[in-house]
C-alpha positions as CSV (number, residue, x, y, z in Angstrom):
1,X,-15.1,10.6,19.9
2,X,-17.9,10.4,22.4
3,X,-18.5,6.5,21.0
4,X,-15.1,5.5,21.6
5,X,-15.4,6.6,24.8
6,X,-18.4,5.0,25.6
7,X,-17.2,1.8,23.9
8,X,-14.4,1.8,26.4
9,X,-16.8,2.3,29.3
10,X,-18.9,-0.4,28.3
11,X,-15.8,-3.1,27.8
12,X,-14.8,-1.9,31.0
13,X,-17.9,-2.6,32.5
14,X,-18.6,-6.2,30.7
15,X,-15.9,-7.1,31.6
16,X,-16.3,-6.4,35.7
17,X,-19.9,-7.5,35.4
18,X,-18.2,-11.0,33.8
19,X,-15.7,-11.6,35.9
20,X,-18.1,-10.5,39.3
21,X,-21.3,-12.9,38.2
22,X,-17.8,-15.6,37.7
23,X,-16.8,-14.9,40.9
24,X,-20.5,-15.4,43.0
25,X,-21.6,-18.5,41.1
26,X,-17.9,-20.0,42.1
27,X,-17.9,-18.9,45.7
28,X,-19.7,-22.2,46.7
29,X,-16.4,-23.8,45.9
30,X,-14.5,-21.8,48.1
31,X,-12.7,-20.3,45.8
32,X,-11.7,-16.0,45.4
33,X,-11.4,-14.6,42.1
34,X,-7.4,-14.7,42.4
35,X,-7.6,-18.4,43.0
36,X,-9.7,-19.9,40.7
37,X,-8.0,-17.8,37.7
38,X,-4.2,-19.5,39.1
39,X,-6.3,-23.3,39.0
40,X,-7.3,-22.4,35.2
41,X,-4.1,-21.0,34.3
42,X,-2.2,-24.2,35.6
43,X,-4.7,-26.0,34.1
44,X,-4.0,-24.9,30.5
45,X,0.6,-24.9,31.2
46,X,2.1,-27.8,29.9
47,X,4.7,-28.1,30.5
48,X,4.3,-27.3,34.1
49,X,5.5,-23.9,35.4
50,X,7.8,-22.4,37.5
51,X,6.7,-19.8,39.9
52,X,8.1,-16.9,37.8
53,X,6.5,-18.5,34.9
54,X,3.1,-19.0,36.5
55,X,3.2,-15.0,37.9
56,X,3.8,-13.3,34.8
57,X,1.0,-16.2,32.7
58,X,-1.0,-14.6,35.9
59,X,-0.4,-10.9,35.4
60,X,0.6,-11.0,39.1
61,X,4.0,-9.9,40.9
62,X,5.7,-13.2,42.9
63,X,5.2,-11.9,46.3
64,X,1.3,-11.9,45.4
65,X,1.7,-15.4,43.8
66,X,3.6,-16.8,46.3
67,X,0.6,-16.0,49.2
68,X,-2.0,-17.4,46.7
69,X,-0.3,-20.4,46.3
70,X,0.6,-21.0,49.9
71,X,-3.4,-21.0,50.2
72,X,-3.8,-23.0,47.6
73,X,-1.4,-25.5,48.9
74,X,-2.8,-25.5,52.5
75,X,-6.2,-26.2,50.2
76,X,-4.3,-29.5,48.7
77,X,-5.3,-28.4,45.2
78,X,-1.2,-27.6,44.3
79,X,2.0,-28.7,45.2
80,X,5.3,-27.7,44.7
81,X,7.9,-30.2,43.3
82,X,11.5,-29.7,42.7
83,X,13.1,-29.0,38.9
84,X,15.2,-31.5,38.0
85,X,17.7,-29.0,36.6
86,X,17.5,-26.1,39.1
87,X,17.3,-27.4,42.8
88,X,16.4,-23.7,43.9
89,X,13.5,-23.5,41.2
90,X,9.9,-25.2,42.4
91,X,7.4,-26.3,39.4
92,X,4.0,-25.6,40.2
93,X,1.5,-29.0,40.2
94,X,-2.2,-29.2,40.3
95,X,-3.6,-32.1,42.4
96,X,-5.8,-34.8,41.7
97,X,-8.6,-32.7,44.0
98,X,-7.5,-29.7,41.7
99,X,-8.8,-31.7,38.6
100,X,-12.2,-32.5,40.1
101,X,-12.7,-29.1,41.1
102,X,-11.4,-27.5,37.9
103,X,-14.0,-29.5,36.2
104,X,-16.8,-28.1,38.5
105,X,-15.3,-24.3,37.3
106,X,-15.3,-24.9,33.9
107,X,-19.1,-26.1,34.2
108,X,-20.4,-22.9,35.9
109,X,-18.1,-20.4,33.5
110,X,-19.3,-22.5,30.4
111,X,-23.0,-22.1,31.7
112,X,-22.2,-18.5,32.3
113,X,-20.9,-17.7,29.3
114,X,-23.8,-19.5,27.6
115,X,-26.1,-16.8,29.2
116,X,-23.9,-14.3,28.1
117,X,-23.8,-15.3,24.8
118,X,-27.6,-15.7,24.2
119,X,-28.8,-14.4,21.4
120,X,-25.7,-13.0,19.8
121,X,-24.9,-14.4,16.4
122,X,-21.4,-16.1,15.8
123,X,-21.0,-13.1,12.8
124,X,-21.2,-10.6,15.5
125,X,-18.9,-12.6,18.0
126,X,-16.3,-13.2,14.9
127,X,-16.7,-9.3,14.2
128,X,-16.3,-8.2,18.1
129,X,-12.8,-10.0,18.0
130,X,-11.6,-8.8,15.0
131,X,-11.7,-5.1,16.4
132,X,-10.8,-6.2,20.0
133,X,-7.0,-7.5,17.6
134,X,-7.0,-4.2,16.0
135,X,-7.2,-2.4,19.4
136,X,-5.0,-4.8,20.9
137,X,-2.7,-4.4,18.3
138,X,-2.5,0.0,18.3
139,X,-1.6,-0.6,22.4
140,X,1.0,-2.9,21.3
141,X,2.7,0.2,18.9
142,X,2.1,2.4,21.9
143,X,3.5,-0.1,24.0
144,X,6.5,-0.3,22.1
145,X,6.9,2.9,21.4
């Protein structure tokens, strides 16, 4: 029992450490933490994605959304356009400047993770996942329970 515990303490902690080391090596940009992760995450929608959409691919209520994106707009790295079907409804655009500077992210996290990864065997990566599922996957029931 006492592993399990300190398996979770250590996730927990890897995962802080990550995201924290992330966040330092990106502040040059000018970007916080709940920035950059929206610029990847609109990176990666296709089709592009409605506010709504974009909160919950997030893990982020709308009102929190909506006050990143407003900085990110007055940033000119997204814009707004209107949905041809739903006038009220706003799809969420990166911009050309977004682009360049989602490039310069992905650089430093693939650098980062580079370190990370150092001397850690693809076996033990491929091994690490397959628990991380099966954990996943007993929330899931728990979830649904």
């Amino acid at each position: 029992m006492y592993e399990q515990h300190r398996f979770g303490m250590q996730l927990t902690h890897l995962s802080r450490a990550w995201r924290a080391e992330l966040d330092r090596r990106l502040v040059e940009l000018g970007l916080s933490q709940a920035r950059w992760l929206v610029l990847l995450h609109l990176a990666r929608d296709k089709p592009l994605p409605t506010q709504g959409e974009l909160a919950c691919s997030v893990g982020v209520e709308n009102p929190t959304l909506a006050r990143l994106l407003d900085a990110l707009e007055a940033q000119q790295l997204i814009e707004r356009q209107p949905d041809l079907n739903d006038r009220r409804v706003k799809k969420i655009a990166l911009t050309h400047a977004a682009r360049d500077l989602i490039e310069k992210i992905e650089t430093i996290a693939t650098t980062l993770r580079t370190e990370i990864f150092a001397g850690v065997s693809e076996d033990d990566i491929q091994q690490c996942q397959k628990i991380q599922a099966h954990m996943l996957a007993n929330l899931e029931k728990i979830y649904e329970a």
